[in-house]
Each structure stands twice: as C-alpha cells, then as structure tokens.
Residue, then its C-alpha position, 0 to 999 in steps of 0.5 A: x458497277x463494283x470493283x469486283x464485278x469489273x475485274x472479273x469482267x477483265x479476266x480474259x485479258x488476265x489469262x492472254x498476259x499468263x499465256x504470253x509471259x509464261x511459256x518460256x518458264x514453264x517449259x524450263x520447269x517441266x525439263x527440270x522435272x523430267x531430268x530429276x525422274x520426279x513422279x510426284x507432285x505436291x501442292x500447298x495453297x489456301x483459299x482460291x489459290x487451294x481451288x485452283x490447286x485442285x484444278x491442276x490436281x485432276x487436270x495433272x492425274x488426268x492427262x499425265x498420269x502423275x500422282x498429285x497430293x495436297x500438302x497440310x500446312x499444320x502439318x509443319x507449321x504447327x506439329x513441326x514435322x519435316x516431311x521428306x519432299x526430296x523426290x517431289x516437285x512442290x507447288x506452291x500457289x498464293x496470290x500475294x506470296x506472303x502467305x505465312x504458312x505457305x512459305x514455311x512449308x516451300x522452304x521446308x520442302x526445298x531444305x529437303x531436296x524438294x524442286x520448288x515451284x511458285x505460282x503468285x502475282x508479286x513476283x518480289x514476294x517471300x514465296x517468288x524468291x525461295x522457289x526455284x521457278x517462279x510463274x508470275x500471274x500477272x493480273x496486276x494490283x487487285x483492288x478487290x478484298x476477294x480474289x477476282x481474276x486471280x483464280x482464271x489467271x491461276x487456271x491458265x498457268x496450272x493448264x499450262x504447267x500440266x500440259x508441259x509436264x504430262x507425257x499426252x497434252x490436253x486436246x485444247x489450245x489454250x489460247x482459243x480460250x480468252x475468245x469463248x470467255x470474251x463471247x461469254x462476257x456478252x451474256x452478263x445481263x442473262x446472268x445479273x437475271x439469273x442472280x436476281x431470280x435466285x439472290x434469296x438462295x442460302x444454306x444449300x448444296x452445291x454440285x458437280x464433278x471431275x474438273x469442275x469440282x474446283x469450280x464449285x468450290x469457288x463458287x462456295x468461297x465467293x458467296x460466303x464471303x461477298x454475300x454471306x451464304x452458307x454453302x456446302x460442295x459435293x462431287x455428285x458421286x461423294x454426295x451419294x455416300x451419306x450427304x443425300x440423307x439431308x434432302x427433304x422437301x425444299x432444298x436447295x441444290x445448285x448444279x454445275x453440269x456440263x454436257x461431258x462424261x458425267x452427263x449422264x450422273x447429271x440427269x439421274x442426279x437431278x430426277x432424283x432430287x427432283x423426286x425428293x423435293x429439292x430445289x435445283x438452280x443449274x447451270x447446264x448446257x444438258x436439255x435434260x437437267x434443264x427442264x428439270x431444273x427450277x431456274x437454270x442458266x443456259x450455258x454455252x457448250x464447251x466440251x472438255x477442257x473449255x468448261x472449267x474456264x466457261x463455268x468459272x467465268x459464269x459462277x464469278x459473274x453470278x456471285x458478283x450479280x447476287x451480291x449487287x440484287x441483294x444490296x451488299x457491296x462486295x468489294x468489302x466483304x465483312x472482317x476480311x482483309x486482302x491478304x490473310x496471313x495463317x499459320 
C-alpha cells in the first residue's frame, strides 16, 4: 500500500481532529466578522489548498449570501499593486504556511486594514503568526509528496467557517460526516476495480457543478501529478459555452453526478454526449447516468452537503488506485516537491 493511498485512507480521522479543535476559533472569527460589518471575503490559495478555497466559495455565496472573490497573487507580488482589502476578511489557505506568494499577499492586505484569517497545518509557520486567526488543520506530518488528507481536513474547517459566518447554517451536521466516510472506506476494492477498469484514461474532460466543482478540480491535480494525466474540468453548464465543440467519437468524459439539484443537467448531459460518441466514466448515484454511463462507480447517496465529502473520498481513493494499476508509485510524483514555493 502507498504512503498516499494510507493517508487518504485516514481522512475521517483528520476531519473529526478539525472539528474538535476548531470550533472555539472559528466562533471568535465570525463575531469579529460581524462586529467589523464586513461583506466581503476574499481568499488567496494554490494548488489543493485553492480547491478547497472554491469549495467555501459556493458554500459561503450559497448559504450566506456573502460575496466571496479569489484574490491573484502576481497581482502584488509581481505587478506590486496594493489592493485596498480594509473592508475584507482575507482567507488565506496553504497547507505548509510557507507558501511565498501567499504570505506576501496576507501581509499586504493586513497593512491595509484587511481582518486576516489563516487555514494551514503548521501552526509555527510564516502565514499561522501574520494572521490574525489561525485555523490549525491538524492532519499531522504528510509523508506524501501530494496533498492527501489535507484537502478533507481543509473542506471541514471551510464547512465549518461558512456555516459560522452565514446568517442561515447548512442543514448538515458536520459531525455526522466522518461515519459516512468510515462506511465508505468499506467499499475501496469496488474502487481499486473501478481504477483498474479505467487506468488507460488520459487526455479527458472532467465534469460536474455546483459544490462539486472543487471536487473535480482535485481529482484533475491528483492524476496529473501521481499518474501523469492530462485532464481538463468543466462545470456541466460552462462546458456548454464552446468546449462541447471538442466531442467527437471516442472522448473521454468522467462525470461527477450526484442525485441533487443538478440531476437533471446530469441526464441530458450524459444522453447527449452519448449521442456524440464520447466515452462517459461516472461517478453517480442517478440510475439514469448509469446505464448510460460506459463504466460507472455507484456512489452511496448523500444529498446536499454530504456529497462534496463522499466524492472527495471516492476521487482520493481512485487516483491512488489508477496510480498503483498502472505501476507508478505515487508517493513521488516526478519533479515535485512537498512544499512548492511561487511568487
């Protein structure tokens, strides 16, 4: 078994340590939030960390209303233009804190009066002591070169975090979570089976929407960078505005489709790229997309805001199964380092 595959398999245990060490934080970050009257939120992240950052961004828009924009870090580190955050709460998300860009742009927007929060898991890093608030994701030392149960345990704090500041809360509780993603640990030979089945899969689409989007961006980074796939992800609807045009006879196009509001988006857009002769490769809990579907994974339903969790659980395990049916060990992804240092 890889490093990967067993710290992915440890992800449950992750996010029940961020839900048990951050609640009193996050409470105090969202009073502070109300107090200043701020309305808008940006966030500022790379790589998984930025993925999870577009999680808590449809999350946050969703249930609360609240404005949420992602912050370019050339945008300061390169250009040098100070952009004048004093009514914004800066999110600033990176798994080892030393994120060289990241941090430049924190303690820009903090000279400017923004209320600067970091989310990382060294709670002795740059980024942990120039915030203000510091969420500690916990996940311990990372053996793996990829980001493993980082990007779970980054999920439940930015859960947790937009719940606190919304006005409505989600209708989940968190902390029924963890069991669903115990229960679906259970399952991992279906997927090594499924990643056997479909390991030759390379230059393809990825698809899905809403708050599953985040999700289908990491699935993207995990298999380039442990398997050297090239993939592309798409909401369902943005695909529609042109991308379409690439479907011939023989694409690829792995779908990430939920029973949810979009189901419906999901059916049409699988019978139509069925109808233009593309391969589908799904993971659905929807019969429709299923038998339409050339190999599918069936997915456990977990309506609303269980999904994002559940799927994350499933692509995690599938790209570490696809790396290990090819041969490649993923725990050393070629000309990549732990911590990658941009500005």
């Amino acid at each position: 078994m890889s490093v990967m595959l067993n710290e992915f398999l440890s992800a449950p245990a992750a996010m029940r340590k961020v839900i048990n060490n951050n609640k009193k934080v996050i409470a105090e970050i969202a009073e502070e939030f109300k107090a200043r009257k701020i309305t808008n939120i940006t966030t500022v992240a790379r790589g998984t960390s930025d993925n999870a950052a577009t999680y808590f961004k449809y999350l946050t828009e969703a249930i609360g209303g609240i404005m949420v924009s992602k912050f370019s870090p050339s945008i300061n580190t390169i250009y040098g233009s100070v952009v004048n955050l004093k009514d914004n709460m800066l999110l600033a998300i990176s798994q080892s804190g030393m994120s060289t860009d990241t941090l430049m742009v924190a303690e820009s927007a903090k000279k400017t009066g923004a209320l600067v929060i970091g989310v990382t898991n060294n709670p002795n890093s740059p980024l942990a002591k120039v915030c203000d608030y510091y969420i500690d994701l916990l996940v311990d030392e990372e053996a793996s070169i990829s980001a493993t149960k980082t990007f779970v345990a980054e999920l439940t704090a930015m859960y947790m975090l937009a719940n606190k500041l919304s006005a409505t809360s989600a209708k989940t509780n968190i902390a029924l979570i963890p069991p669903l993603l115990d229960a679906f640990i259970t399952l991992k030979d279906d997927i090594r089976l499924f990643a056997e089945k479909t390991k030759h899969i390379d230059n393809f689409i990825i698809l899905s929407r809403g708050l599953l989007q985040s999700v289908t961006n990491e699935l993207s980074l995990k298999l380039m960078e442990t398997s050297n796939k090239f993939s592309r992800p798409f909401s369902t609807c943005e695909f529609m505005h042109g991308p379409i045009s690439i479907v011939k006879e023989g694409t690829i196009v792995v779908m990430l489709a939920p029973d949810s509001e979009f189901s419906q988006e999901f059916i049409s857009m699988a019978t139509r790229l069925s109808l233009l002769g593309a391969e589908i490769i799904a993971f659905t809990d929807i019969p429709e997309v299923r038998k339409i579907a050339k190999f599918s994974l069936d997915m456990p339903s977990g309506r609303g805001m269980e999904s994002p969790f559940i799927y994350t659980m499933a692509v995690e395990l599938y790209a570490a199964y696809v790396a290990e049916c090819l041969g490649i060990n993923p725990d050393t992804p070629r000309n990549r380092k732990k911590i990658t240092i941009t500005k």
